[in-house]
C-alpha positions in Angstrom: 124.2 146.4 9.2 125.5 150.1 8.9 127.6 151.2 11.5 128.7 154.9 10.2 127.9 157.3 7.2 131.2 158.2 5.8 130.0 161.8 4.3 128.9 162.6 8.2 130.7 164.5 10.3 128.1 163.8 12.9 129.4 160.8 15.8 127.2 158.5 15.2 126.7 156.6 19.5 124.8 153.7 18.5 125.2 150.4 16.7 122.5 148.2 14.8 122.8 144.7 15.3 120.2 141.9 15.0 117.8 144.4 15.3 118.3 145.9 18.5 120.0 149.9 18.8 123.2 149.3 21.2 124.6 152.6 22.8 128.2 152.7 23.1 129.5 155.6 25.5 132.8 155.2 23.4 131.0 156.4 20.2 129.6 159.8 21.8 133.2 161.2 23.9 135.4 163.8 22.8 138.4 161.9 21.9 140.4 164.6 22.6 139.8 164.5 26.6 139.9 161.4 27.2 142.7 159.6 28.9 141.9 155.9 27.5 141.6 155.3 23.2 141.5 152.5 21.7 141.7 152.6 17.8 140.4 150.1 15.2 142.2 148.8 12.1 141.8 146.6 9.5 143.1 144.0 11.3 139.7 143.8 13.1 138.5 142.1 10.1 134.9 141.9 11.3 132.1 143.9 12.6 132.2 141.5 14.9 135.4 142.2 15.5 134.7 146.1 15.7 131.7 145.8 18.0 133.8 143.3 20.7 136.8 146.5 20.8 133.6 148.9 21.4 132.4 146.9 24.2 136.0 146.6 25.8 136.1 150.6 25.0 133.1 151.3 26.9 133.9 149.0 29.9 137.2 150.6 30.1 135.0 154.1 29.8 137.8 155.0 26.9 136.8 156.7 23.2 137.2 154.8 20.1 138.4 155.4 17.1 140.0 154.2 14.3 142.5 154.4 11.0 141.4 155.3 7.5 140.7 151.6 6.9 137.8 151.3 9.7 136.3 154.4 7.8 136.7 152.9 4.8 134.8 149.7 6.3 132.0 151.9 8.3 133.3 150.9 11.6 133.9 154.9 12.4 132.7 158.3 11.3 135.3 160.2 9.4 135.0 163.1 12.5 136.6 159.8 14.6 139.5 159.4 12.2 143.0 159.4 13.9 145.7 160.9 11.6 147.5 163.6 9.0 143.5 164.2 7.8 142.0 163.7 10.9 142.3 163.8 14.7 145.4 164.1 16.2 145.5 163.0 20.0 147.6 162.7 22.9 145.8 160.3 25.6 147.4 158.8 28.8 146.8 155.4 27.0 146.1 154.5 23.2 145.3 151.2 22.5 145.8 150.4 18.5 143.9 147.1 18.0 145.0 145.9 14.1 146.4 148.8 13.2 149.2 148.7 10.9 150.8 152.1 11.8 151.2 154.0 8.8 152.3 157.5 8.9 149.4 158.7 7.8 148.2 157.2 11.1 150.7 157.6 13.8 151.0 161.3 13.2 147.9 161.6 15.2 148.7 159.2 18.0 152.4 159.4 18.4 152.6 161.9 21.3 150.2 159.2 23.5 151.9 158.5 26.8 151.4 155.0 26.6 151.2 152.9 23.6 150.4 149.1 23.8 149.6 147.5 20.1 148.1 144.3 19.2 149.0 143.0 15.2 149.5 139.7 14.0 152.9 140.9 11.8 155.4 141.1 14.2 157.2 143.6 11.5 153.9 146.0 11.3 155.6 149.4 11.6 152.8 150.3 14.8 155.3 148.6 16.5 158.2 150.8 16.4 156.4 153.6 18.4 154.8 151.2 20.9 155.5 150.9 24.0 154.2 147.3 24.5 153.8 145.2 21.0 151.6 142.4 21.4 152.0 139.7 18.5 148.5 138.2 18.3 145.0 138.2 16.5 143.5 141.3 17.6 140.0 139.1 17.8 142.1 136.9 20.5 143.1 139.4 22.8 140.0 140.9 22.8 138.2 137.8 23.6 140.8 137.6 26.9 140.4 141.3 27.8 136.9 140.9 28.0 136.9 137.2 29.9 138.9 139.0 32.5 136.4 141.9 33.0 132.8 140.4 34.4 132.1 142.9 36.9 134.9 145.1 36.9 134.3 148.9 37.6 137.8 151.2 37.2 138.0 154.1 39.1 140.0 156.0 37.0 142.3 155.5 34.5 145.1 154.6 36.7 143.5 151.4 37.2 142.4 150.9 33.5 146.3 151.0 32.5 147.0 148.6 35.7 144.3 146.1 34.0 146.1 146.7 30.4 149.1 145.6 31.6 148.1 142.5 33.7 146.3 141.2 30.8 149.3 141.7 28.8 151.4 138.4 30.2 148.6 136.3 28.1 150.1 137.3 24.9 153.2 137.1 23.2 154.3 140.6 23.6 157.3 142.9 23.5 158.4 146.1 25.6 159.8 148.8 23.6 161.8 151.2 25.7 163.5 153.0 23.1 160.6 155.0 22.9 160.1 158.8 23.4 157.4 160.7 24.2 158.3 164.3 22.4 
């Protein structure tokens, strides 16, 4: 299935999959407002992958988007491209989900006021600007984010990053506090 048309510009909301049109709220937000992100990365692996961080993204009533390499897979139009050629945001929580953080990446996320990353290589250089470095498959926590949200409204995004960071004593995971928002 296709999930984005590289040349477009356009945000593309919805997602075909086993033949049905799913809307993601995530897909059709303005990145730039919103208080929640999460971004996708290669270390997704799979569509599968891709469409289980939308649905967190959506119940979490964030924005995705993602690093050259979930453009380069279809994952995310090129307008939802975080980076030196692409967006460059500063949420109240950005959630990089196997992203390895190259410069080319972190230039556009850097400035968030929370960071919390999930890679399997405890050296990927995402971690040095995160504030909480979770050392796991991004496919696994995602599995245990969404476990823990049947039924789960947030009323705002105080209680999204609350919700974050209970989930986050289920992983192997690292605070960084050398960190500085500048």
């Amino acid at each position: 299935w296709k999930l984005a048309d590289r040349s477009s510009s356009t945000v593309i909301p919805t997602v075909q999959s086993a033949g049905l049109t799913v809307f993601h709220p995530s897909l059709a937000g303005n990145p730039h407002t919103a208080a929640v992100v999460l971004a996708a990365g290669r270390g997704l692996k799979t569509t599968a992958c891709f469409e289980k961080m939308l649905t967190l993204a959506d119940a979490l009533q964030g924005q995705a988007v993602g690093t050259r390499g979930a453009v380069d897979m279809g994952w995310i139009p090129a307008s939802r491209e975080v980076g030196l050629s692409g967006l460059r945001l500063a949420p109240r929580l950005y959630f990089a989900l196997g992203v390895s953080g190259a410069n080319f990446h972190t230039i556009g996320m850097y400035r968030s006021k929370l960071i919390v990353a999930v890679n399997i290589e405890e050296n990927a250089r995402i971690f040095h600007i995160a504030d909480y470095c979770i050392y796991a498959e991004a496919e696994t926590v995602l599995d245990g984010f969404l476990a823990a949200l049947p039924d789960r409204v947030f009323q705002g995004e105080g209680e999204t990053e609350a919700f974050i960071l209970a989930q986050l004593k289920a992983y192997p995971f690292r605070y960084n506090p050398v960190r500085k928002n500048e």
